[in-house]
N, C-alpha and C positions, 0 to 999 in steps of 0.2 A: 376171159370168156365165161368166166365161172361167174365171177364175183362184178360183172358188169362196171359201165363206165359213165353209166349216167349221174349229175352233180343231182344234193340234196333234195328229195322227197318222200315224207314217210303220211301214210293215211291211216288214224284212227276211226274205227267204225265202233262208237258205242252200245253198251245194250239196250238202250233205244232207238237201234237206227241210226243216230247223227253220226253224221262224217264232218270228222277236222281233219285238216291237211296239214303238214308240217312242212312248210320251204316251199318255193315255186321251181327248184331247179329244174333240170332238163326231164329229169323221170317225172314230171307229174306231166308229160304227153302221154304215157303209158295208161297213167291212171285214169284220166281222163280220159282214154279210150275205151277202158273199162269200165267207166260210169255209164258212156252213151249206152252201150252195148249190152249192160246189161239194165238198162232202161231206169235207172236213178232217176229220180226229178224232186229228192230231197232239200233241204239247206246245205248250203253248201260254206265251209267255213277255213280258210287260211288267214294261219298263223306266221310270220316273219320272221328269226331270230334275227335275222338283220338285212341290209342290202345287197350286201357284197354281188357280182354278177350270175355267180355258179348259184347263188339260192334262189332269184327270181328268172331266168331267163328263159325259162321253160315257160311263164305266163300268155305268153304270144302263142300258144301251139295246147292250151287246154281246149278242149273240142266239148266242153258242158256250154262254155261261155258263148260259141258259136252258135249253140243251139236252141239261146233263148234262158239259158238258167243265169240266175244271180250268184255273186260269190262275193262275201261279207270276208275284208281282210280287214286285219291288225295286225299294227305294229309299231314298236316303240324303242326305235333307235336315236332319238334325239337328231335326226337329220336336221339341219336349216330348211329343207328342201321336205314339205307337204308330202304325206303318205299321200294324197289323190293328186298333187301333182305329178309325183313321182310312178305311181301306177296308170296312169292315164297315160304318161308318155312313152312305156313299153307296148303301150296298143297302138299308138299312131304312128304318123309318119314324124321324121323317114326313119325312126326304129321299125315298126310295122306298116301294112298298105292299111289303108281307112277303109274299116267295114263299119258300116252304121250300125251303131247302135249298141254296140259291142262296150263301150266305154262306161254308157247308162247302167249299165250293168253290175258295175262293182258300187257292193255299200262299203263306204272306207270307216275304219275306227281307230283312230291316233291313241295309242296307248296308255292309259292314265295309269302311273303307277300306283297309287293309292287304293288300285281297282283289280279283281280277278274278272278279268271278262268270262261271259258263260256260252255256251254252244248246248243247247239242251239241256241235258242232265249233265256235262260235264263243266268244269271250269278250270282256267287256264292259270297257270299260276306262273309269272317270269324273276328269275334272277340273273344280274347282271355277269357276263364271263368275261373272261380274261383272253380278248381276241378285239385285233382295231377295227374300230366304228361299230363301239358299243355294241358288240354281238350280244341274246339274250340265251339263255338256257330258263325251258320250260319245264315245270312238272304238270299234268292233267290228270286230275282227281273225279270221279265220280260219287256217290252219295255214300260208298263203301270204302273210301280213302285214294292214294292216290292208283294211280293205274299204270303210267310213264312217265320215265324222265328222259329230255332229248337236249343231246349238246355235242351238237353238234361241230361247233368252233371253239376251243376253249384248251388252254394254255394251264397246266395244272403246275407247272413250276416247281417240282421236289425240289431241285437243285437249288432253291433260291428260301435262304431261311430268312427271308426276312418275316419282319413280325405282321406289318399289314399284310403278307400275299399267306403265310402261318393262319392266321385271323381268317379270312378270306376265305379260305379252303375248308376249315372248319364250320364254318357259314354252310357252304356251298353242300359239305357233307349232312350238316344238321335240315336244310331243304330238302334233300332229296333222300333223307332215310327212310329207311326198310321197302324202296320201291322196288314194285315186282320185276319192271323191268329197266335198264338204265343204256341208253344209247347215249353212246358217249367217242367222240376222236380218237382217233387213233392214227392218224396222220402220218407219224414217223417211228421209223425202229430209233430204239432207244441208245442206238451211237449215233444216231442220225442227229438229236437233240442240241451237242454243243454249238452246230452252223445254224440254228433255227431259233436262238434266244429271241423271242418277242415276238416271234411270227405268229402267234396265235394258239398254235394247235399240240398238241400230246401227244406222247409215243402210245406204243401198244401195252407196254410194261406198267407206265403211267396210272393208265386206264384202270386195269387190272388192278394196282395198287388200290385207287379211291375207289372203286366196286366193291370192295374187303370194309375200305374203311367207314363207307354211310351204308351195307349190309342191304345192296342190293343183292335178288336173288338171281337175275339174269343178265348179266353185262354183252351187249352188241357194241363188235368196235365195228365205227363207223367212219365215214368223211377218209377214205383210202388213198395216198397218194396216188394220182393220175397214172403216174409212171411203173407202179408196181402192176404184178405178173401175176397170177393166179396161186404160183408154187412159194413165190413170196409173202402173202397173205396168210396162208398156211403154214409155214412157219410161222412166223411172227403171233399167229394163236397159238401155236405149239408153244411157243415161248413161254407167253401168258397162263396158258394151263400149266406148264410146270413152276411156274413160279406161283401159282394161287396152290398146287401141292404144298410146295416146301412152306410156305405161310402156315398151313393148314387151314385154307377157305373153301369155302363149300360155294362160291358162286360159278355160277353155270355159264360160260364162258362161249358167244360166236361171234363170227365174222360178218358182217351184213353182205347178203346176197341179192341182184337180184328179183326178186317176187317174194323175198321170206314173207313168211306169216307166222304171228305167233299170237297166242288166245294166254288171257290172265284168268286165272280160276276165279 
């Protein structure tokens, strides 16, 4: 009830105004109702980390798109299967009923990795995670450095020394240093880990861990299993804050709720 049950979506509003979206899941109905209403008719800009159903499925039920606004995606999961074939066909039938016009409306942008795509004053920056069908993890930087990191899906592996996933991690830490804020999985308690090898996603402990180690200043665990309770989620940050004590880390440690909102200095 607390910590709500809608799949992937986070909206960044930059200091110029621009909104990027992060994920199409079921919460960007919410948001989307919150653009109408409070009368946005801005660019409007999502970003993908990847397909998976819980990330876009909310696209059918955005109320800006209804209303005559455009929305500029990207994404760069290496499908077979075309970003605008694939986003055209969550608007029609028989996934969707046919509203004219509504399709016209997306500008699609196939990922080029050699490229930061930009959204205003911001620019999107993707590295590859460790979760199937090439999921991305992004950081978005402004003209002041970065701003966020969001990763949503992603498989952090302590357990596994091998030396490419070692490599990998370091990578993944050296991208996303000293961000202000770092949204990252959390998926499973950390005995829950030995039955989920490869499933994609992180414990809570996990998190916590690499938030220490690339010197974020605010770690949100994110992407909650479906089936956890409100009293469970709370522990499991309890967890995490006592163990960023005994480290001796100073990162600022919540659970994604919600409507959070949080402002980078």
């Amino acid at each position: 009830m607390r910590y709500g049950g809608n799949t992937p979506c986070v909206e960044l509003c930059a200091r110029d105004g621009e909104i990027v979206i992060l994920d199409a899941g079921s919460g960007i109905r919410a948001l989307g109702a919150h653009l109408v209403a409070t009368g946005y008719s801005g660019p409007l800009h999502l970003f993908l980390t990847h397909r998976h159903s819980d990330h876009v499925l909310g696209l059918a039920h955005f109320a800006p798109l209804f209303n005559g606004q455009r929305l500029n995606i990207c994404c760069g999961d290496g499908e077979a299967v075309s970003l605008e074939k694939f986003a055209t066909s969550i608007l029609s039938p028989p996934m969707f009923p046919y509203v004219a016009g509504v399709t016209t409306r997306l500008d699609i942008t196939e990922w080029d990795d050699c490229q930061s795509p930009r959204a205003g004053e911001l620019s999107v920056h993707r590295f590859v995670a460790r979760h199937p069908g090439e999921a991305a993890i992004f950081r978005l930087d402004d003209a002041a450095g970065a701003l966020l990191a969001y990763a949503p899906d992603n498989e952090l592996a302590y357990h596994n020394g091998a030396e490419s996933i070692v490599q990998w991690r370091r990578r993944l830490a050296d991208f996303v240093r000293d961000v202000p804020i770092l949204v990252h999985d959390a998926t499973y308690r950390h005995d829950e880990l030995p039955n989920h090898v490869g499933w994609g996603h992180s414990s809570n402990l996990e998190a916590a861990r690499f938030a220490m180690e690339c010197g974020a200043r605010t770690l949100v665990l994110f992407h909650h299993h479906p089936d956890r309770d409100d009293e469970t989620v709370e522990r499991m940050l309890d967890e995490c804050r006592e163990f960023v004590s005994r480290e001796g880390g100073t990162v600022r440690l919540l659970a994604a709720w919600e409507g959070l909102s949080l402002g980078v200095a």
